[in-house]
N, C-alpha and C positions, 0 to 999 in steps of 0.2 A: 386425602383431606386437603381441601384450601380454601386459606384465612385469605378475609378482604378486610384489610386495615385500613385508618384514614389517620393522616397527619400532616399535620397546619405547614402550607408553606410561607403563612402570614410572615411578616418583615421583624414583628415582635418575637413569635416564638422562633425563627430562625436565630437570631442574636441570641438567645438561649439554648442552641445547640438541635433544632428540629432538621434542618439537614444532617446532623450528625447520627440521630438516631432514625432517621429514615432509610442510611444507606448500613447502619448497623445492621438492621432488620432485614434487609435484603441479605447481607453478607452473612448474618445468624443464617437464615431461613436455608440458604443453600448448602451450608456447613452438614444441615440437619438434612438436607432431602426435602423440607418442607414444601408444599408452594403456599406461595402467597402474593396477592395483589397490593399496591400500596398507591392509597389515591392519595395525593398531596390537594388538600382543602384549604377554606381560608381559616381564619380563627373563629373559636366560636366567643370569645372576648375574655375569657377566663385567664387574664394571664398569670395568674399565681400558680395556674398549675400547668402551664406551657415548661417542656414539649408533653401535648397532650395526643395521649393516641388512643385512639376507640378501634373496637371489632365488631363488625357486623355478624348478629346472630340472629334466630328468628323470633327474638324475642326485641328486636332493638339494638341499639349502637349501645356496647359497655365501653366506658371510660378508667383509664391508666393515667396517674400522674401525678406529680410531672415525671415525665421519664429521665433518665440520662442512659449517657451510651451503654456503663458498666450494667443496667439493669436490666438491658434487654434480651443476652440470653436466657437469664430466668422468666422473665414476662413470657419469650415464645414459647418457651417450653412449657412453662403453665397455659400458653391456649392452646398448643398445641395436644397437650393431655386433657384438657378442660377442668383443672386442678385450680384454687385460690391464687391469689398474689397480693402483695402487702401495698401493692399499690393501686389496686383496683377503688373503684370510686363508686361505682354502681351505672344503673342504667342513664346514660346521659342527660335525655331526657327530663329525669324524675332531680336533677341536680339540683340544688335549692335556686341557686342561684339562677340557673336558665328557667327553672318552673316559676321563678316570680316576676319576669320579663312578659311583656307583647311585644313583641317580633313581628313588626309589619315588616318595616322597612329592613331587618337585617335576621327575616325568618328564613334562607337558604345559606347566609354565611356560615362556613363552620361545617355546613352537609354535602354542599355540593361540590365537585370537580369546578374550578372557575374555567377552566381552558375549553370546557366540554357545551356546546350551545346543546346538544339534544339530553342533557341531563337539566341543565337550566329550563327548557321546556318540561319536560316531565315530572318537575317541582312546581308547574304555573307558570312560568315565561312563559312571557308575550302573550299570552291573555289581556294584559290590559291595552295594547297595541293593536290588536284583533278585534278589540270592542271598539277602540277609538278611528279606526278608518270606518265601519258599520253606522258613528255617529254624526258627523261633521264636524266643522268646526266651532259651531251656536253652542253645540249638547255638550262639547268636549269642553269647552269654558266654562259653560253651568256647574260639569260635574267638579272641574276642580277649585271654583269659585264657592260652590257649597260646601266642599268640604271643610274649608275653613284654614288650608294649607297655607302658612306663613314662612318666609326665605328660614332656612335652617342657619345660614350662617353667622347669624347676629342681629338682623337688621328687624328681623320682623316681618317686614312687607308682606303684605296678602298676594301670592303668587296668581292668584286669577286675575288681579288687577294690572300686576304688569303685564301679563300675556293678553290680554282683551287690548292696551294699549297699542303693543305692537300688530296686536292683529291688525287693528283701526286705521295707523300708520301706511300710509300711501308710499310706496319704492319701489324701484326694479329690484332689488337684491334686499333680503333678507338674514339677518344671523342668531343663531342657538351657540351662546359660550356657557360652560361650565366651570364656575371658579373652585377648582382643585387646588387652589394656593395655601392650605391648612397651616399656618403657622402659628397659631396659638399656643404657649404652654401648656399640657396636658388635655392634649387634641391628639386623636390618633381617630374619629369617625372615619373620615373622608377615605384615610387609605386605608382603612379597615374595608371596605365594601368594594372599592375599585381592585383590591385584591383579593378579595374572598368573594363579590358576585359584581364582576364587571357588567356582564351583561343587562342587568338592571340601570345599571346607568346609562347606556346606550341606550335602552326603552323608553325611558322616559324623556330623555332630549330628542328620540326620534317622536315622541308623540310632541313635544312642545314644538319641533319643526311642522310635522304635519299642522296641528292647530294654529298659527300664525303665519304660515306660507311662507318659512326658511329653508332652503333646500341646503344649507352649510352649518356643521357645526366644529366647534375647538372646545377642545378640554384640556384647561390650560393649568398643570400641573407643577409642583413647587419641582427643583432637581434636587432635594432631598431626599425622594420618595422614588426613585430607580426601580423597586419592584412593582409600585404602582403602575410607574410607566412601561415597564414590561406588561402587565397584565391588562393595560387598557389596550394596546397594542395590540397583541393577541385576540383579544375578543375583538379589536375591531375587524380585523383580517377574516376573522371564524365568521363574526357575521354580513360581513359582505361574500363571502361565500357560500353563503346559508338562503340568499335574499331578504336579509333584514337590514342592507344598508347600499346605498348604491340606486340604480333607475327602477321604476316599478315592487316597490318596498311589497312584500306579501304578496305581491299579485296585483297591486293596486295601482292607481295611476301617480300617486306620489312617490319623488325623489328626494331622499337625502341623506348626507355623508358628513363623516369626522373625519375631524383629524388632531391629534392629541399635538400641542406644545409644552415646554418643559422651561419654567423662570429660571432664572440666575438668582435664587435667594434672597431675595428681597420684601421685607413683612408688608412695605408699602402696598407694594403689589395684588393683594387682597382685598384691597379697595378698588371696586369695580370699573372709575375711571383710568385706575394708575396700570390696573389690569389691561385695560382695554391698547391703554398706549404703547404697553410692552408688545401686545400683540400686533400691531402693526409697528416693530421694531426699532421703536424708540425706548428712550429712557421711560423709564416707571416713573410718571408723574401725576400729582392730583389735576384734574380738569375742575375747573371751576364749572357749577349747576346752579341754573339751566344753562344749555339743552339736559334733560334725560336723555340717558344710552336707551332708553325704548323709543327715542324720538331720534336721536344725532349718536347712533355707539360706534360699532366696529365701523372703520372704512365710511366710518359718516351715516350709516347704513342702522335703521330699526333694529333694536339687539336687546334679544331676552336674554339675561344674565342673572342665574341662578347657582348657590351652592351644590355640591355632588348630592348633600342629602336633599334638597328640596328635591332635585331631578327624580332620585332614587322612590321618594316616596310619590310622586305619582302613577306608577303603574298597578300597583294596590288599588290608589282613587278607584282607575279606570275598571278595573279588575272587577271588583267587588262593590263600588258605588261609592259617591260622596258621603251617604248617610253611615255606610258601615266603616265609614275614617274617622266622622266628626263625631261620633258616638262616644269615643276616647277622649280626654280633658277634661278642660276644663275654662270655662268664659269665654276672652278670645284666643285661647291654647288651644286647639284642639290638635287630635288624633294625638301619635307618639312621639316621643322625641328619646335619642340616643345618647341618654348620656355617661362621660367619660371621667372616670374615676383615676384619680393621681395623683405624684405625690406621695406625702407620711403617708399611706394605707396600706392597710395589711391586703384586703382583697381589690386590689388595682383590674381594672378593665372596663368594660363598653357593658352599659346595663338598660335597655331600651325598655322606656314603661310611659304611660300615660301619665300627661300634664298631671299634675297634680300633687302629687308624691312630695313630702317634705322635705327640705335639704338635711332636718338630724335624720330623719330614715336613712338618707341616700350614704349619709357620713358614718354614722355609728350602728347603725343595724345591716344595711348590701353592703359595706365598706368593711366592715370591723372595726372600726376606730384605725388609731397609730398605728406605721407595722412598729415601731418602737415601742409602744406601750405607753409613752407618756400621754398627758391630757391632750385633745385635741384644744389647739387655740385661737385658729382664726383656717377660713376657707375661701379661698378666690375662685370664684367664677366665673365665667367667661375671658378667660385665655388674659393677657399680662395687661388688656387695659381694663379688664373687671374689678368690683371692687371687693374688698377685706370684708367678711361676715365672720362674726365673734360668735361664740355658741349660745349668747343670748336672742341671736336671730335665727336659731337653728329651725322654728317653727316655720318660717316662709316656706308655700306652698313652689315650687317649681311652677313656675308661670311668668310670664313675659310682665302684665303686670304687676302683679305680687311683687316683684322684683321691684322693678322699676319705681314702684309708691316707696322701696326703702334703700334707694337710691343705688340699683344692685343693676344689671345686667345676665340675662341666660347667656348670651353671645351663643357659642359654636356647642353649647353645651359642656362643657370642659371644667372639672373642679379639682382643682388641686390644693391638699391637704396639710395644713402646719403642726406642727404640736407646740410646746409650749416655751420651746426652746429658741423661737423663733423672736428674732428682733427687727422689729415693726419699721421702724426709721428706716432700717438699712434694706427692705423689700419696699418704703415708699421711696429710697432714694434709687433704687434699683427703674422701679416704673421713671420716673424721669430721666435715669440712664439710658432705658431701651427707647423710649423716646425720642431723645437726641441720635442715638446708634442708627434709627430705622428711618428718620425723616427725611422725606424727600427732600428739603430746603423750599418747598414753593413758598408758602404761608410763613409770616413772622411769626405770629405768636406757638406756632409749634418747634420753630427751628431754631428762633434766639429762644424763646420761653422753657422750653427743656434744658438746656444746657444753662441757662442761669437756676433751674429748679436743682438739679443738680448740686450747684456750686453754693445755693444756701443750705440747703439738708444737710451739707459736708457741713456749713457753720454750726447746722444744729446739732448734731453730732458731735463733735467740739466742743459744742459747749457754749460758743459764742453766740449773746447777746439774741438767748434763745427765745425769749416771745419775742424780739421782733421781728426775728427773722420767719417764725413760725406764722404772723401774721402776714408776713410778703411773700408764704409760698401759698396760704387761703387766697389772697389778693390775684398771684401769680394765677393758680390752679382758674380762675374764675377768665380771666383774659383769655387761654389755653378752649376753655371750655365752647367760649361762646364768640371766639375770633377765628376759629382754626378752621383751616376749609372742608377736611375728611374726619372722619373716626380718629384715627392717629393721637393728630395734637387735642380731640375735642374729648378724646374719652380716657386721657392720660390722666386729669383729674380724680376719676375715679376712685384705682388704688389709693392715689396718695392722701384725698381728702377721707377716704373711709380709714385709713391708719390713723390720722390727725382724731378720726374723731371717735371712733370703736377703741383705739388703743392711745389714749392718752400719755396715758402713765410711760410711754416709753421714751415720749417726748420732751417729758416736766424737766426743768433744770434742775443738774445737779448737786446736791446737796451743796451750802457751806463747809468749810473745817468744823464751825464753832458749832453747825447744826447736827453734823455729822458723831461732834464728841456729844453732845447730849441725846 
């Protein structure tokens, strides 16, 4: 008899012990005479119950977990006899939690071997790659201008538009960067996918090369993310051995190649131009726009610059059509988006569903509420410059503008979870902390205006001569807002005027003595 088990070598379930019960299982398995296969996959986002391990039977992948090391000679022994286990979950599949997901964009993470290009084809790689050299470059723009594909990383932008720009764009040299700089609070998309289906991200910046006439790409990665960059690595190797990268792509007359860079940590950097700058090895700095990086980016050079998820979800577009993307959503949302649950929550992880979907669904029904148990009290969204929603706006639709009308952000998709315990000042003095921490220094009002935000909050907190100062950090926030040259200093407002104004009470001055005794 031999067991073909899978478990996560994602960078989450590792830190909870998944190499540890990978090499248990080998070491059980031989103790017993068993054989057994052990494919190391990516996560399938479940992290509550990481280390997760499934066995393939002919009924389906069954799910274990979470494991730890002491349980796995009973787990083997129970498949190995085909006997119960108190940790059995049921058929993967049928999990609550993965049956109420669409899984376009992260429907092989979790199933497949990442290291393996001929198992990423036999799940649908490169299909969409296969369709788009067949098209040109006219059809390949329609299809992903139809489908309604907006930048996954915050911005919004309609990815058809920037890619028709640089197509239009007159150059000798051409570039496809992917910004991997994921550094949002309670963001793990980016290297969720580059580690569990690299090869999807190379698809899609190989068809955004073909359709713009780039024959260079960089996927330029935070140095937080070392498994990332091992696994981008690896599939790039695999596929330029495969001829999915390199001269004559598929058999076709087009060329083009990566190459993965690795930041020195810097949140600045995430900002397309400060990105750009680090890549031709300068300091991370904001450029002042115009020019556009589709007009003036890399090396001066036309440069589509895309998040990993927008890349990712174009090969589905190509795949299967613009119409069966833009089907999903909602207004100008459409298809899915991946988002990342964190934070107070009991079921923490990556839950990919169609615009739409309400933030108390995503909070208190896929989330569970608090893993604490206490009331949920406020939820930030889009990574440390989104703003505070109270659970009387639990009802907004996940949508770009839904959002946006109540002065929200989706950013990178990213929600993390407070309960009630939390003190509102000291997370709106924190947003001007990280602000000051992260700023480049170009622009005044992000570089002095943070660090004076700071040093009033500290006033209000204190105690001191609290509306006025509470009025000169509204004042401050508005300077910030609409002086600051990038996201940074422009969306630092955010948190702190949705604290000011969702969470009052936390701001009000201090009682008197005399109010106090009475």
């Amino acid at each position: 008899m031999s067991l073909r088990l899978f478990v996560s070598r994602d960078a989450g379930a590792i830190a909870v012990g998944a190499d540890e019960v990978a090499l248990a299982l080998e070491q059980a398995a031989a103790r017993r005479g068993v054989a057994i296969e052990i494919v190391r996959t990516g996560s399938r986002g479940m992290y509550w119950l990481e280390p997760l391990v499934e066995v393939a039977t002919p009924q389906g992948r069954i799910a274990f977990g979470p494991v730890t090391e002491a349980d796995v000679p009973s787990l083997l022994d129970a498949l190995a006899s085909n006997t119960p286990h108190l940790l059995r979950l049921g058929a993967t599949e049928e999990l609550p939690w993965l049956k109420r997901q669409t899984r376009l964009t992260f429907a092989r993470c979790g199933v497949i071997d990442p290291r393996s290009l001929d198992d990423y084809r036999a799940h649908g790689g490169y299909k969409g790659l296969e369709r788009a050299l067949s098209l040109g470059t006219d059809a390949i723009l329609n299809e992903v201008t139809a489908s309604g594909l907006r930048g996954r990383g915050g911005a919004g932008f309609p990815t058809g538009i920037k890619w028709k720009t640089v197509t239009q764009a007159k150059a000798d040299r051409k570039f496809i960067v992917c910004n991997a700089d994921e550094g949002d609070s309670g963001t793990f998309a980016d290297r969720m996918i580059m580690e569990g289906d690299p090869f999807l991200v190379i698809e899609g910046m190989t068809i955004a090369g073909i359709t713009v006439g780039a024959t260079k790409g960089y996927i330029y990665i935070r140095s937080e993310y070392p498994h990332a960059v091992e696994a981008m690595n690896a599939a790039i190797r695999t596929a330029k051995r495969g001829g999915y990268l390199g001269d004559k792509i598929g058999g076709s007359i087009h060329s083009f190649d990566l190459e993965v860079r690795v930041g020195a940590g810097a949140y600045v950097c995430g900002e397309e131009t400060s990105l750009l700058e680090s890549l031709e090895g300068r300091r991370g700095i904001v450029r002042a726009k115009p020019p556009l990086p589709a007009h003036h980016g890399l090396f001066g050079k036309p440069t589509v610059i895309n998040n990993v998820l927008s890349f990712a979800a174009v090969p589905f577009i190509l795949a299967e059509g613009a119409k069966a993307y833009a089907d999903y959503g909602m207004g100008r949302s459409r298809g899915t988006m991946p988002i990342q649950l964190a934070g107070n929550i009991r079921q923490g992880g990556l839950f990919e569903t169609a615009f739409g979907v309400t933030l108390g669904e995503l909070v208190d029904d896929i989330g569970g509420g608090t893993f604490t148990g206490r009331p949920v009290r406020a939820v930030q969204v889009g990574g440390p410059l989104g703003a505070y929603f109270p659970r009387a706006l639990f009802d907004t639709p996940f949508d770009y503008e839904a959002f946006a009308a109540r002065d929200g952000l989706i950013g990178h998709g990213g929600i993390v979870v407070f309960d009630d315990s939390v003190d509102m000042r000291r997370q709106a003095r924190f947003a001007m902390e990280f602000c000051a921490v992260e700023s480049c220094g170009k622009c005044t009002p992000c570089r002095i205006g943070s660090t004076r935000g700071v040093e009033t909050i500290e006033k209000i907190i204190n105690g001191e001569r609290v509306n006025e100062n509470l009025a000169l950090v509204e004042d401050l926030c508005n300077t910030m807002k609409f002086g600051s040259l990038c996201a940074l200093g422009g969306f630092t407002p955010y948190p702190v005027l949705s604290a000011l104004k969702h969470f009052r009470e936390d701001f009000a001055p201090a009682p008197t003595t005399l109010e106090a005794a009475e």
